[in-house]
TIMARSE-507406 format. One line per 3 residues: for each residue x, y, z of N, C-alpha, C. Coordinates in steps of 0.02 Angstrom, whole numbers. Layout:
N
X/Y/Z/X/Y/Z/X/Y/Z  ...
! end
This chain:
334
56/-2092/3764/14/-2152/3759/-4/-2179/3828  -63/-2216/3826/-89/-2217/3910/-69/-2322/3885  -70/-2324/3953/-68/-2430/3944/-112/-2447/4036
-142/-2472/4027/-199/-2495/4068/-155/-2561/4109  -110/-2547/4165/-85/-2603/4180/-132/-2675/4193  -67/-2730/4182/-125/-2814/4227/-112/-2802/4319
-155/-2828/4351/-165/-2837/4414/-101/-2881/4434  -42/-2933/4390/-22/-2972/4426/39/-2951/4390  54/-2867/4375/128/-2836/4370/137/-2800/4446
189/-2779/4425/209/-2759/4501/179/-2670/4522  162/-2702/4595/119/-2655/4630/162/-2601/4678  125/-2563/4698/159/-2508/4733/119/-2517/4802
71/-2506/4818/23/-2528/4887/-40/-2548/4862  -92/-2597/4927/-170/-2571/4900/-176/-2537/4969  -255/-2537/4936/-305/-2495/4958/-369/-2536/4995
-370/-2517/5058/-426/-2550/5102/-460/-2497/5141  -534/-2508/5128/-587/-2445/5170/-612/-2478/5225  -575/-2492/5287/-613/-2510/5352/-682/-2486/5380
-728/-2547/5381/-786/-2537/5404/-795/-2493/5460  -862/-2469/5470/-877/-2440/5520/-946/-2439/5527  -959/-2387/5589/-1022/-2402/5602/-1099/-2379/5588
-1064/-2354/5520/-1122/-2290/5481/-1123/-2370/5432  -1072/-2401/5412/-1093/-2435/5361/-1143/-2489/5358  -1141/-2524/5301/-1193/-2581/5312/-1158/-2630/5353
-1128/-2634/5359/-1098/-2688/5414/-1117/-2675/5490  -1142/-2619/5505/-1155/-2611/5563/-1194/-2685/5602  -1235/-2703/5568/-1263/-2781/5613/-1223/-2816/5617
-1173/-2845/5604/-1126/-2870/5639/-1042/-2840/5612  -1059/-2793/5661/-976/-2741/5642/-925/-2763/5663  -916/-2813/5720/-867/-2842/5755/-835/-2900/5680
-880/-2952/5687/-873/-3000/5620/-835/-2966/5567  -859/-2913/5548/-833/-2894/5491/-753/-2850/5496  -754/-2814/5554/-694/-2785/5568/-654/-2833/5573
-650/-2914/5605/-619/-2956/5611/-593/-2988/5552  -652/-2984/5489/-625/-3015/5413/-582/-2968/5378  -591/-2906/5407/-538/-2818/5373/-457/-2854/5384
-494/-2850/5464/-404/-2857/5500/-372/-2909/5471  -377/-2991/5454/-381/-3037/5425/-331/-3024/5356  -372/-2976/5310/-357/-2951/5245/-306/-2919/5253
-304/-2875/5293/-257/-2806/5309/-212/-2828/5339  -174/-2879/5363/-117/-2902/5380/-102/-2963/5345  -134/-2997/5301/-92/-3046/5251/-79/-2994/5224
-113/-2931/5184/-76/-2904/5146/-16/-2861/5166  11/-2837/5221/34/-2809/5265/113/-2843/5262  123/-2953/5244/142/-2977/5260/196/-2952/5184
162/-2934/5164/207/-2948/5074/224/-2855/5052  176/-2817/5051/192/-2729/5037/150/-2716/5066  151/-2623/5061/118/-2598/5079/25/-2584/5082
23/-2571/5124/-65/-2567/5145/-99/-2503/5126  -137/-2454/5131/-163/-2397/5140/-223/-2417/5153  -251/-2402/5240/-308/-2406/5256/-348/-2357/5261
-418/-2333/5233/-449/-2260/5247/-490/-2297/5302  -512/-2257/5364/-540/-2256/5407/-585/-2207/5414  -653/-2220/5461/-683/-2170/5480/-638/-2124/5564
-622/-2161/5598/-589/-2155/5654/-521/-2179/5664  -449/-2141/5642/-412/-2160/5642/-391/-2180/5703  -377/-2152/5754/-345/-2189/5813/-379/-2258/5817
-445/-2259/5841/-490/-2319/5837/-470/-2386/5811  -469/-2366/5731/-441/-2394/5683/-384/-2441/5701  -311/-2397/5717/-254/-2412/5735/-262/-2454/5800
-320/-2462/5837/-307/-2490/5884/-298/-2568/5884  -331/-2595/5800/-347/-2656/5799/-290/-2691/5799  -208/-2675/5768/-164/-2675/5759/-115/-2684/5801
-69/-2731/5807/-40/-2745/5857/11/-2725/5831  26/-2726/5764/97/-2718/5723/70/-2638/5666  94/-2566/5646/72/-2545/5612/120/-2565/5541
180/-2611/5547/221/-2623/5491/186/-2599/5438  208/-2586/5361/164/-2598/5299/110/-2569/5293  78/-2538/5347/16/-2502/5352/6/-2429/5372
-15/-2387/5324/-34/-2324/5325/-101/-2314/5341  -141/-2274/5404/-178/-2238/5410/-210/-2180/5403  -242/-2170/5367/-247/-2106/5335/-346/-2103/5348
-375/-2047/5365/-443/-2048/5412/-493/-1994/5361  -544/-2024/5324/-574/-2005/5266/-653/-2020/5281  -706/-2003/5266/-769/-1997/5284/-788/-2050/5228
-844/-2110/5239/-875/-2141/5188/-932/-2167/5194  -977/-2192/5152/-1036/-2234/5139/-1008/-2309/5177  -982/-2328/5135/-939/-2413/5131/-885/-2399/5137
-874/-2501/5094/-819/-2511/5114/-780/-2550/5053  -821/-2533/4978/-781/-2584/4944/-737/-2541/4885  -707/-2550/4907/-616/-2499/4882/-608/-2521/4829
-651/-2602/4795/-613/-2591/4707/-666/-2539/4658  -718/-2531/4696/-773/-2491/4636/-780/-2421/4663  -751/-2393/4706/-747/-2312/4741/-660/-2292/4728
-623/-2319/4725/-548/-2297/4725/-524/-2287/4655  -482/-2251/4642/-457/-2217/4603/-419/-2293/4553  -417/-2277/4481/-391/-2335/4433/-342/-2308/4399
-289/-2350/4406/-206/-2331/4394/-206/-2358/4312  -177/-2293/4286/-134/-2307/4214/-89/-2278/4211  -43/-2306/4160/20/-2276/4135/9/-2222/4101
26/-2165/4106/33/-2115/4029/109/-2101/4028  123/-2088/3960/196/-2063/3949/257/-2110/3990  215/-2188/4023/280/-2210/4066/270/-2197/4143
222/-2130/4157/214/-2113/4212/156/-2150/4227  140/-2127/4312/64/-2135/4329/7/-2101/4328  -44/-2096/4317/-103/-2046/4316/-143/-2081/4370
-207/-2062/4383/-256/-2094/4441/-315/-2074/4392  -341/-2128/4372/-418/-2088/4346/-480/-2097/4400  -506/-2020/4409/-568/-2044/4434/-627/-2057/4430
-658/-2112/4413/-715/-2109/4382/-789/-2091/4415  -830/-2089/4395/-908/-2079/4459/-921/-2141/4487  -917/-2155/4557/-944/-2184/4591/-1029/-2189/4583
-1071/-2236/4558/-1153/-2229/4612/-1193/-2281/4636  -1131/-2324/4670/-1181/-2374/4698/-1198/-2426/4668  -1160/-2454/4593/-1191/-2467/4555/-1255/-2452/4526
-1252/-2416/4502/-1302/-2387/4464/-1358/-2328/4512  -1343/-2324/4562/-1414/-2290/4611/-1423/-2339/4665  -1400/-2400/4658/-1450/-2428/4725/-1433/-2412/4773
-1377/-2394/4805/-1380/-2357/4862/-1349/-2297/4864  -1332/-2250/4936/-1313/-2204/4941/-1222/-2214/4939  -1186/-2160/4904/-1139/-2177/4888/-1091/-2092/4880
-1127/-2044/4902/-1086/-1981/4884/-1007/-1986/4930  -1012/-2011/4993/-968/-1997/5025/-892/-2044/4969  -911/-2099/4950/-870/-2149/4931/-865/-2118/4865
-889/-2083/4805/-881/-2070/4762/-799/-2012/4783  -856/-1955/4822/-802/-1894/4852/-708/-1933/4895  -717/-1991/4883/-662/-2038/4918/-589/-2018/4872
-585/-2026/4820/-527/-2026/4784/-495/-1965/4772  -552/-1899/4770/-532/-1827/4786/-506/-1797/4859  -522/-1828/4916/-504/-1820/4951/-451/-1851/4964
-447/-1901/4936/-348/-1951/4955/-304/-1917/4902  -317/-1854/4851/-266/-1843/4822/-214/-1829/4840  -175/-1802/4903/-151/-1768/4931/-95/-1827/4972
-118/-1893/4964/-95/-1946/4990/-63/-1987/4949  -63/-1984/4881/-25/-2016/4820/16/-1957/4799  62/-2006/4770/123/-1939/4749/123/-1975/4671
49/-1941/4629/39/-1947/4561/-13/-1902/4569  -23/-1861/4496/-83/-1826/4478/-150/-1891/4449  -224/-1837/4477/-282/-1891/4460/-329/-1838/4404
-346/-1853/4373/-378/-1813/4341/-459/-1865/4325  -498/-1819/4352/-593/-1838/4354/-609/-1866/4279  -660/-1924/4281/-683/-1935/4241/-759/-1949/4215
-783/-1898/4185/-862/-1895/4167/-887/-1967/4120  -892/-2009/4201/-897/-2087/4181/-899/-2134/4232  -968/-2162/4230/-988/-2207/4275/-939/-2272/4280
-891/-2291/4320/-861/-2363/4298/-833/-2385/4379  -853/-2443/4389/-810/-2475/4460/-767/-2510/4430  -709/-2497/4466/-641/-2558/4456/-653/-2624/4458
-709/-2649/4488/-737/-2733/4480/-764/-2750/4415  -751/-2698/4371/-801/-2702/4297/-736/-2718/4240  -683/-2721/4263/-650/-2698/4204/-582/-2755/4232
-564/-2798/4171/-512/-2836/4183/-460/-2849/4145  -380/-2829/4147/-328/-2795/4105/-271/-2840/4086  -258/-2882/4032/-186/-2921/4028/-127/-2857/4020
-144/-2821/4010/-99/-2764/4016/-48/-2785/3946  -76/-2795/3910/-58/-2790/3838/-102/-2771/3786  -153/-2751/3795/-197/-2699/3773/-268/-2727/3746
-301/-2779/3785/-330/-2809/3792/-377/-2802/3859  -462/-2769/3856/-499/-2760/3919/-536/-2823/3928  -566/-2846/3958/-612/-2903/3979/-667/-2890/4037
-727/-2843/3982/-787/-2831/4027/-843/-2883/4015  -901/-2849/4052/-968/-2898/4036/-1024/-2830/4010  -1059/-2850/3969/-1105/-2836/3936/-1174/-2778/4006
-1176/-2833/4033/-1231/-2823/4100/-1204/-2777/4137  -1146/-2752/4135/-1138/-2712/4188/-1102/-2658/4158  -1068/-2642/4126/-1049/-2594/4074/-1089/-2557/4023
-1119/-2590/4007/-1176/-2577/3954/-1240/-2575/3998  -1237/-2564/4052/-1307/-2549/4067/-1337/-2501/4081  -1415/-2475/4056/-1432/-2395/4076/-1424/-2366/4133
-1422/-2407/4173/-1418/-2372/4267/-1337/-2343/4270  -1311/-2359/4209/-1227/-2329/4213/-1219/-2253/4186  -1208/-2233/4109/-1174/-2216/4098/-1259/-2192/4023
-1319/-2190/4009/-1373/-2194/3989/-1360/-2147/3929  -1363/-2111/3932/-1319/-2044/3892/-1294/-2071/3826  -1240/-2135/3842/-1203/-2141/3780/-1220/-2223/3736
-1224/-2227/3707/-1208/-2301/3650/-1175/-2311/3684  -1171/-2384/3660/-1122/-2455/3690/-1077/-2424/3657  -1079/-2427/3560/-1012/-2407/3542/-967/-2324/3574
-1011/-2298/3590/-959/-2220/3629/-955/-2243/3713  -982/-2278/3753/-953/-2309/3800/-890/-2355/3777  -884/-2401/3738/-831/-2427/3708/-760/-2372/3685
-760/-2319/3660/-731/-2277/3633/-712/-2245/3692  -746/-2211/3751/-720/-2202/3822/-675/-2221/3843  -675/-2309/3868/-635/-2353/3881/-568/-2360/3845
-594/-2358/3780/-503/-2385/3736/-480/-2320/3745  -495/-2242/3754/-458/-2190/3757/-438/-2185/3817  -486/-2195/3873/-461/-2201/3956/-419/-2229/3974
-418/-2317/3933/-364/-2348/3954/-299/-2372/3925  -306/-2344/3853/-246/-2352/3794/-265/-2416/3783  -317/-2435/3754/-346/-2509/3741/-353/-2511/3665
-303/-2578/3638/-339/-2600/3563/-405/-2630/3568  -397/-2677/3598/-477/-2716/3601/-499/-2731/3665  -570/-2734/3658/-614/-2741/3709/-657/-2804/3709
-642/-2844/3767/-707/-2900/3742/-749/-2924/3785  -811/-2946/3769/-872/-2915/3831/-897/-2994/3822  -921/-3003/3891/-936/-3055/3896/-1029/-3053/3909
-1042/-3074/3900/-1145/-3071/3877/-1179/-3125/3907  -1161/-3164/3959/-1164/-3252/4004/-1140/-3232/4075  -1152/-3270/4114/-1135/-3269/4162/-1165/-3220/4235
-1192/-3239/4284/-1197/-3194/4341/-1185/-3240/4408  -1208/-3210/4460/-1211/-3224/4531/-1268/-3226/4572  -1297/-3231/4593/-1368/-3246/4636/-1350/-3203/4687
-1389/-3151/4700/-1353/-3123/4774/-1305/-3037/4759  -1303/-3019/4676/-1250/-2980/4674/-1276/-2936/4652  -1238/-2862/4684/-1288/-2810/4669/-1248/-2787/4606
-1205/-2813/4588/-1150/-2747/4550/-1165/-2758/4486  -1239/-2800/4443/-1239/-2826/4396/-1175/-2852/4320  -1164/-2904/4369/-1127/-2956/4362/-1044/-2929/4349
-994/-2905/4415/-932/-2865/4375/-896/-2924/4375  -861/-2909/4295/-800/-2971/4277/-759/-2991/4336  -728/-2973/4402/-691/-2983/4458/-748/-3041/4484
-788/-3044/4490/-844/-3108/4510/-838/-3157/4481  -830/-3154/4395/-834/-3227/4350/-787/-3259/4330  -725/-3202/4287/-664/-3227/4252/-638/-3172/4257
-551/-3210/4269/-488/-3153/4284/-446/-3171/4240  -407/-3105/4225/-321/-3113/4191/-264/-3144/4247  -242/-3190/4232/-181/-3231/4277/-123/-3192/4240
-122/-3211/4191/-60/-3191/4139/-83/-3157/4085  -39/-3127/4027/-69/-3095/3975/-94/-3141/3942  -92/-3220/3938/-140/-3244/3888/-185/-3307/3919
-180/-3291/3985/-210/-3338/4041/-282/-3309/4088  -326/-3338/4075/-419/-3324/4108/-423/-3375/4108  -429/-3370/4216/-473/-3427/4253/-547/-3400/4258
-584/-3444/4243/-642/-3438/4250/-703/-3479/4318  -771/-3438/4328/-817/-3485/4353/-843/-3546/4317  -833/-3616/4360/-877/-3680/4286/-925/-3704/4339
-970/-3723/4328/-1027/-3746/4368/-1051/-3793/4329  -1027/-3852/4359/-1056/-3930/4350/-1103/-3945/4369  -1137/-3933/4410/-1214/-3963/4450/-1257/-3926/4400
-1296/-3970/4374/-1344/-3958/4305/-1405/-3944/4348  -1417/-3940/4406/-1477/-3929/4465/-1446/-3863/4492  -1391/-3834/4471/-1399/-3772/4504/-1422/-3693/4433
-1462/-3652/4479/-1468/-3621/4449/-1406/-3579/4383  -1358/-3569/4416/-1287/-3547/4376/-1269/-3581/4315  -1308/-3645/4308/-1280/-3713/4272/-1270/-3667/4188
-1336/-3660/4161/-1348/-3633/4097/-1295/-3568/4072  -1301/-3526/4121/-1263/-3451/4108/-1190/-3461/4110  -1163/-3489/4157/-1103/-3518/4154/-1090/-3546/4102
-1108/-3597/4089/-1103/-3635/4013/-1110/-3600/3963  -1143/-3540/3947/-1113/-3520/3902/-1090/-3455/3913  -1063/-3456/3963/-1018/-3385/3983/-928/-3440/3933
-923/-3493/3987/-884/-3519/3964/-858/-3517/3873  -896/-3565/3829/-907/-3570/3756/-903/-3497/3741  -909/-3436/3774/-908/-3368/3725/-837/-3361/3769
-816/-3382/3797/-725/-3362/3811/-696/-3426/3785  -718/-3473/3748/-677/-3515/3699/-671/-3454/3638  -696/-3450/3630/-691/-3406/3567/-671/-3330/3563
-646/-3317/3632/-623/-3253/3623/-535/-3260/3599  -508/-3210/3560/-453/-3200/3578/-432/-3124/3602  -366/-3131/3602/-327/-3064/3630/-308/-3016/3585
-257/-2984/3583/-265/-2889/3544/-201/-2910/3489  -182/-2998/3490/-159/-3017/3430/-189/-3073/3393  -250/-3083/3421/-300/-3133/3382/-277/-3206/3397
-259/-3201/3456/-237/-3261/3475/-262/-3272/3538  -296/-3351/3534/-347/-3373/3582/-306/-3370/3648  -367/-3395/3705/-324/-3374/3784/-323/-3425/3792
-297/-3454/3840/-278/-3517/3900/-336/-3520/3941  -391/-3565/3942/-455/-3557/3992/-413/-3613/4043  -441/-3583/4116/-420/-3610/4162/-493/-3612/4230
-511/-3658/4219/-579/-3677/4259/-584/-3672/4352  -617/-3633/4379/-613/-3643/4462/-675/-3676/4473  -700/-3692/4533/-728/-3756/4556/-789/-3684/4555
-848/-3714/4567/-921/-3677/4609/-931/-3704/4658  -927/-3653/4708/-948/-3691/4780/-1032/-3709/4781  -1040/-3745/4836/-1111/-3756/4851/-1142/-3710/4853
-1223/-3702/4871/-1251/-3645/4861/-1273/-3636/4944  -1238/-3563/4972/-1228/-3528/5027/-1252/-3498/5039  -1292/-3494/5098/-1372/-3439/5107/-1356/-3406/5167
-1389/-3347/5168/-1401/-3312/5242/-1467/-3305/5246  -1492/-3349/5291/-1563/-3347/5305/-1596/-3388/5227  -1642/-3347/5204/-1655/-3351/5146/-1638/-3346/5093
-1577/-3294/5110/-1552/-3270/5015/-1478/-3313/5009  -1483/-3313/4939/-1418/-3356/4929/-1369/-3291/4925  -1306/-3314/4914/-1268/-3251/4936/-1183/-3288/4887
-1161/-3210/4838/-1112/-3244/4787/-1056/-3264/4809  -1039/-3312/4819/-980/-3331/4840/-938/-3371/4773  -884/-3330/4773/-848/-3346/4701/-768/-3346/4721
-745/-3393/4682/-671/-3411/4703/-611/-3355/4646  -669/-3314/4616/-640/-3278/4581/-608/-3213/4588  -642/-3218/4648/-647/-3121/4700/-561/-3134/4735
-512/-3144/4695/-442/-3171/4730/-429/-3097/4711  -361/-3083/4751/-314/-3028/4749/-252/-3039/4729  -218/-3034/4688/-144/-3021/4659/-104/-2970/4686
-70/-2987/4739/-9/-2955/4764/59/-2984/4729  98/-2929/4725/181/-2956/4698/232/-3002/4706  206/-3035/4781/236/-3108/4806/188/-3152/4802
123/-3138/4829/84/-3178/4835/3/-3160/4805  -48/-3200/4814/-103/-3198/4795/-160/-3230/4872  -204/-3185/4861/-238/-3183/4929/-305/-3227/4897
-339/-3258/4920/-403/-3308/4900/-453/-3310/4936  -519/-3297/4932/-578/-3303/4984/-574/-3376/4984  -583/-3393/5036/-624/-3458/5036/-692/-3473/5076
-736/-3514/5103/-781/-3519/5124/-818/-3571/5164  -745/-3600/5192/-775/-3673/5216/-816/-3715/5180  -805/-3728/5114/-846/-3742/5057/-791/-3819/5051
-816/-3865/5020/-793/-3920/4995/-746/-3913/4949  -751/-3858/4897/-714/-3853/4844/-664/-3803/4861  -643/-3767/4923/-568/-3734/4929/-528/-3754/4923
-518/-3824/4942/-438/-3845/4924/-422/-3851/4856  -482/-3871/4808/-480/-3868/4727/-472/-3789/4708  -489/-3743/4727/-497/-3665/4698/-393/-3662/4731
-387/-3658/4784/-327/-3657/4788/-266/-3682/4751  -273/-3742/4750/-251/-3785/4708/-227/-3755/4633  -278/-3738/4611/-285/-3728/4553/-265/-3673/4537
-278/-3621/4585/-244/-3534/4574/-152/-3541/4599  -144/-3604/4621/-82/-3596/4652/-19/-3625/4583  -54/-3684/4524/-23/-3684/4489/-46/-3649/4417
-95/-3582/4437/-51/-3527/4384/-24/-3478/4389  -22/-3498/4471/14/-3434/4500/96/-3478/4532  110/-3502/4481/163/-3562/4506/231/-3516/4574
253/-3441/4549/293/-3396/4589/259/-3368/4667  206/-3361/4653/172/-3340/4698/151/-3376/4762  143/-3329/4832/111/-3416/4878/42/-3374/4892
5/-3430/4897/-72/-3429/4875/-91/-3442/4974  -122/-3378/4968/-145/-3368/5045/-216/-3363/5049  -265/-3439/5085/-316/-3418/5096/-366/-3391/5153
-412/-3343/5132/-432/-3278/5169/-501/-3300/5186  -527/-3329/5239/-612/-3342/5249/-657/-3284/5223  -680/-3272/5209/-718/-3220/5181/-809/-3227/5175
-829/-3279/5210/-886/-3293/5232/-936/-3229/5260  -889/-3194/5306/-933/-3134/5321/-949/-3082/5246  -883/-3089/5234/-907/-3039/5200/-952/-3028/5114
-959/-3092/5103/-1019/-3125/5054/-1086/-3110/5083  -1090/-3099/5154/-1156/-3076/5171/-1166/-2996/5158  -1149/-2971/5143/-1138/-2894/5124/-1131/-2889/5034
-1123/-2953/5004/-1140/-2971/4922/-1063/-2950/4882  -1011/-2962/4933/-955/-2956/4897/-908/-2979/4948  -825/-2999/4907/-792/-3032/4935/-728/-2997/4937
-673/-3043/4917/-594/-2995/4947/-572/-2964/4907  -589/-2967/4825/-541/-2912/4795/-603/-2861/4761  -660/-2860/4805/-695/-2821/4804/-703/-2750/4875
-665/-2765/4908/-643/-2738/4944/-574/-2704/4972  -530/-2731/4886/-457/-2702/4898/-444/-2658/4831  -392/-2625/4814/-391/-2595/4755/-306/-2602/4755
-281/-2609/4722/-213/-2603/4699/-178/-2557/4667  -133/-2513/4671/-104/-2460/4661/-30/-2490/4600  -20/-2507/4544/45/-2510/4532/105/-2475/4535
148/-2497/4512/235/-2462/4519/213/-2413/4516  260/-2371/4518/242/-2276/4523/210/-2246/4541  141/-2300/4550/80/-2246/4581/94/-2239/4657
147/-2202/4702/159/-2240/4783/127/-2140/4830  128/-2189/4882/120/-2148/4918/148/-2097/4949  123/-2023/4953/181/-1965/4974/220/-2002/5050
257/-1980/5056/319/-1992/5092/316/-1955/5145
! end
């Protein structure tokens, strides 16, 4: 039997793809190497790291301490490690690695090197991965790890994915991929600014098995106002894989944050769940100390560390779009 772990059971390392200078970050590569390093040593502070690099020595140079951190030197497009890296399940008790197709979300950009990413790190996990004929980023898919998925409609179900199959045999994929009773899709909600058409890690997360914080947007003048609202009202009414409703738990919407012209998603939802602690974008925004706040008492064990992540919203994604998490068993060869 396969079981689709939650993000906030216990982990074995993540996974971080340091920018470089092929990537889009190249216009301001310094900035952004500075928000990596940032990431890569709070997490550093609690377990283990695994950084892929284009230039390992290079890499290592940023580092004053290599504690917690593995370098390991892999060719890529990018840099965002939850929708290119390999997705951990249980089978039989053990670990498996599934790999699914990388494309950019859907085609929009070039993406072979980052797809070819998880075949080439096999050799670096001490678990078997076995390929999967199936479009899916890890930002799409969200797990109480009691057999319960929490996708969105827009981005799972969309033709630029997976075109070939029905919703219901894309559905049937999933519950066999991930040992899933139920699946529940959310059809509300997006981001201004986001290319990944709309992944659940942007809007609403699993805290606990019967706990989803969500995006709420009060300003009836902002565009988000409507979709939100009833992103919300369709997760009143969801329940879990025993028909029992969830715990909604509301995060703030920051102001609306532009580069130049475009607005750009900045969401208090893009947090990371590590095994001591929990990592948080924030944004010099009015409402961080409320998003903190608020992730810190449902994360009452945990200490709630926040991560500026301003740069990296200009690139249309934030911090746990750029990390991937490995659970128990899944660890690294030795």
């Amino acid at each position: 039997m396969r079981r689709l772990p939650a993000e906030f059971e216990e982990q074995s390392f993540i996974q971080v793809v340091f920018p470089h200078s092929k990537s889009d970050w190249n216009d301001y590569l310094e900035e952004a190497q500075k928000n990596f390093i940032a990431i890569i040593n709070a997490i550093a502070m609690y377990q283990q790291c695994l950084v892929v690099c284009d230039d390992l020595s290079s890499v290592k140079a940023h580092f004053n301490s290599h504690t917690n951190i593995h370098f390991v030197q892999i060719p890529t497009n990018d840099t965002w490690a939850r929708d290119s890296s390999a997705i951990t399940v249980y089978e039989d008790g053990k670990a498996l690695l599934l790999d699914f197709s990388f494309t950019a979300w859907g085609g929009k950009f070039d993406a072979h090197l980052d797809n070819e990413m998880s075949q080439r790190l096999s050799t670096v996990y001490d678990a078997p991965m076995k390929c999967m004929d199936f479009i899916l980023e890890g930002g799409a898919i969200e797990s109480n790890g009691k057999g319960t998925l929490l996708i969105t409609s827009e981005c799972v179900f969309n033709p630029n994915r997976n075109s070939r199959l029905s919703k219901d045999e894309s559905l049937d994929v999933l519950k066999e991929a991930f040992g899933v009773s139920k699946i529940i899709s959310l059809d509300h909600g997006y981001l201004k600014g986001d290319d990944t058409d709309s992944h659940i890690d942007t809007l609403a997360r699993f805290t606990d098995e019967s706990t989803i914080v969500y995006l709420k947007c009060d300003d009836k003048e902002d565009e988000h106002y409507e979709a939100l609202q009833a992103m919300e009202e369709q997760l009143k009414g969801f329940t879990d894989q025993d028909n029992k409703p969830f715990r909604l738990v509301p995060l703030p919407f920051t102001r609306a944050i532009y580069d130049e012209d475009e607005r750009l998603p900045a969401t208090y939802a893009n947090f990371l769940i590590m095994n001591e602690a929990v990592l948080v974008p924030v944004y010099n925004d009015a409402s961080d100390q409320q998003a903190l706040k608020t992730l810190q008492e449902v994360f009452p064990s945990r200490k709630i560390v926040p991560v500026d992540c301003s740069t990296l919203i200009r690139q249309h994604g934030s911090l746990h779009c750029v990390t991937m998490q490995f659970p128990y068993k899944a660890n690294l060869k030795k």
